[in-house]
N, C-alpha and C positions, 0 to 999 in steps of 0.2 A: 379633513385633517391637514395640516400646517406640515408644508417639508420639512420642517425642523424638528418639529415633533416626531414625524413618520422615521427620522435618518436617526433620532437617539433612541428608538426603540430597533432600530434594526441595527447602532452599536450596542444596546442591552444585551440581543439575541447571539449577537457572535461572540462579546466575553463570555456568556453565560455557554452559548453549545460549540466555538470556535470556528463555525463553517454555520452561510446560508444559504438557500437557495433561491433564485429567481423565480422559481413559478410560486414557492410557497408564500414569498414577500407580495407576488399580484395578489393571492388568494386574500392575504392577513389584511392588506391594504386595498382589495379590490380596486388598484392600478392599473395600466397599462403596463405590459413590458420596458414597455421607452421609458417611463417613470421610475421605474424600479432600477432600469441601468444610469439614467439621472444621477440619482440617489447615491450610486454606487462610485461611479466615478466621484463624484464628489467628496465623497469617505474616504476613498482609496485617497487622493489627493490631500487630502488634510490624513493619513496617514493610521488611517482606522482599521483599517483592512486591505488586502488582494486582492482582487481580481479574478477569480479562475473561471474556466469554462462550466457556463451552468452556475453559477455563483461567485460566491467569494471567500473568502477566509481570513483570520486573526491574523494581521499585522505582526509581524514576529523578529524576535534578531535571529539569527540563520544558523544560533548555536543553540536554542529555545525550545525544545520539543513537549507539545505535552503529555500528561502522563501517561500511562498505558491505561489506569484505567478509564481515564477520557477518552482516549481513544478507541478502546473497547466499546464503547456507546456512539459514537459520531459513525454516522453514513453506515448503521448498521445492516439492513434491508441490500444495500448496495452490495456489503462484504461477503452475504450469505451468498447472494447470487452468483458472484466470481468465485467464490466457493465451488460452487456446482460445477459451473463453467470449468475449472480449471482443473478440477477430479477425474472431470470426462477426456484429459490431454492423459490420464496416466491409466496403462495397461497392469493387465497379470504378470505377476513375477517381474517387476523391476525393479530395480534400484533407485532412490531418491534421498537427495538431500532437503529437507526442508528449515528455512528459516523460522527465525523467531517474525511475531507480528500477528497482530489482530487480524489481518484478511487470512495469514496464511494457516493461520489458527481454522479458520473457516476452511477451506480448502481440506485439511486433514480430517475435519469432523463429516466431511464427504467422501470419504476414501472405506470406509468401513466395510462396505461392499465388493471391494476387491479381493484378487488372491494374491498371495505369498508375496507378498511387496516386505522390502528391507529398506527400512527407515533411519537414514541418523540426523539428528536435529542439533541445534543446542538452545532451546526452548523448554523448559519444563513442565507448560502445560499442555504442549503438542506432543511429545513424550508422553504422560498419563492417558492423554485422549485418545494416544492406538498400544499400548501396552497390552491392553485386553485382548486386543483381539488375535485369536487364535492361531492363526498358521503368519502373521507379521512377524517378521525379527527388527527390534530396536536399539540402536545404539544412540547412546546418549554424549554428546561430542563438549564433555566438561572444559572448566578452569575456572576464571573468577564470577564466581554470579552477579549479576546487578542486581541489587534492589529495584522493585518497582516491577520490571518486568519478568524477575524471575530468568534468566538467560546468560546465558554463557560467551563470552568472546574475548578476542588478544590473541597473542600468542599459545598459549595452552591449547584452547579452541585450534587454532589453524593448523597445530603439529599434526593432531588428531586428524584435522579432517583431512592432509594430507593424505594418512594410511590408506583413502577410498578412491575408486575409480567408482564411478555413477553415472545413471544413464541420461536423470533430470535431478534439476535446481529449480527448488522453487523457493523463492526470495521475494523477501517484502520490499517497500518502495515509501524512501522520508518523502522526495520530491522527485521531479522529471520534468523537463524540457528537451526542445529540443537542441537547442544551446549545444546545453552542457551535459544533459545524457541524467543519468541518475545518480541522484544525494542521498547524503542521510545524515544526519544528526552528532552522530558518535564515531569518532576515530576507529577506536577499537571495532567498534561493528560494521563500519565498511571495509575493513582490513578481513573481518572474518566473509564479509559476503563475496569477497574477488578471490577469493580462496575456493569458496563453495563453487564457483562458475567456471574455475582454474580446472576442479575435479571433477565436471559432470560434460558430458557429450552434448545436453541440451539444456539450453537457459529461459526459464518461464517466469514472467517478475507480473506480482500482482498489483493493480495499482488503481484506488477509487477516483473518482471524478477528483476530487479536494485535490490529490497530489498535482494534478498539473500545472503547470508555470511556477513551479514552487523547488525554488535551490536551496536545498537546504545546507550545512556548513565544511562538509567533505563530501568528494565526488568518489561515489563508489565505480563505473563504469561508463564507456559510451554506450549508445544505441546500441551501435551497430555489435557490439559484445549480449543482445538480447536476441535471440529465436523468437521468443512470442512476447508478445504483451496482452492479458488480460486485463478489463477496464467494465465500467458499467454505461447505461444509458445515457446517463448524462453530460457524457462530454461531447462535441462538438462534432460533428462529421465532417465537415473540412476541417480542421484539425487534427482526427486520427485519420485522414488523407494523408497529412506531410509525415505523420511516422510510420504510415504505411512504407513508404518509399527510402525506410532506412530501417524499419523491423521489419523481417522476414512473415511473419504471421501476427494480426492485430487482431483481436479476439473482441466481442464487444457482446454480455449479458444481456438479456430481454428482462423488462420493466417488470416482476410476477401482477 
């Protein structure tokens, strides 16, 4: 196959899933690595795609996010894992803030198994997901819903979550570097997320391979405002080297 051929089927793949991976591009292409980051660099430079560790992602303007339920499907496998991963940070009888987001969604659907934990969110389908269960108390931290992802934030949002002292935060992640610390998308939702981290004793932020090197167009906090960072297999071990050395605890899921 013809580079040129190989590089418009690997822009196909990222409009179409917004994120690829390097090992799955040698497989599809039975390439070499070297080939495949070729490739890559070449995209990224005509303006196709990022860059990130472990692959790439959809070339974006930095106010662009996409929808939730895309995102619901992308780096799926990855989200379950830090799920687990990040369940196993929270004890019986605590307190927790939980964000809205697809990994943190994951993370909550792991908690089942705990005892008497007090939840407030402002996600309403991370709300439905522990409402059942029996000795949790849930409060649900209203104001304007967004469309799309069902969720709550602004002002309204932050008055509320003001009310709580918490033990943990756990918060999703638009983008993160090392730069510039952690993004996200929406005004409104990083105003609610520095609130959440304002009222909780310890800051857990989850975050897949895809977000890193990725600014996205409001900077919710630095590092060094993170305790842990959960991440998956795929990112770079020298590289969660340099945010070892500015996040207190870097957590990294096993491949299932």
């Amino acid at each position: 196959m013809l580079a040129q051929e190989r590089r418009q089927i690997i822009i196909d793949l990222i409009n179409k899933h917004r994120v690829v991976k390097v090992q799955d591009l040698m497989a599809t292409f039975n390439v070499s690595i070297e080939t495949v980051r070729r490739d890559l660099d070449f995209l990224e430079s005509q303006g196709y795609l990022r860059k990130v560790y472990g692959g790439a992602v959809l070339s974006k303007r930095l106010a662009d996010e996409p929808s939730y339920s895309a995102r619901e499907v992308a780096n799926l496998e990855e989200k379950r894992q830090i799920g687990i991963k990040c369940a196993e940070l929270v004890e019986d009888g605590e307190t927790l803030i939980i964000d809205l987001g697809t990994t943190t969604l994951e993370v909550a659907k792991n908690l089942k198994d705990k005892r008497n934990l007090t939840i407030i969110t402002n996600a309403i389908n991370i709300a439905l997901e522990l409402i059942n269960i029996k000795d949790f108390r849930v409060f649900f931290a209203g104001g304007r819903l967004r469309y799309g992802d069902l969720s709550c934030s602004g002002f309204l949002t932050e008055d509320f979550l003001r009310q709580f002292n918490v033990d943990k935060a756990i918060i999703g992640v638009g983008g993160i570097t090392l730069e510039d610390g952690i993004s996200d998308y929406h005004v409104d939702e990083s105003g609610t997320r520095r609130v959440m981290i304002e009222q909780s004793n310890k800051v857990i932020a989850v975050a897949d391979y895809s977000k890193f090197g990725v600014k996205a167009f409001t900077k919710v906090c630095d590092l060094e405002d993170i305790d842990v960072l959960v991440t998956d297999w795929n990112v770079d071990e020298h590289l969660l080297k340099k945010y070892k050395k500015v996040i207190n605890t870097v957590l990294t899921c096993e491949k299932p």
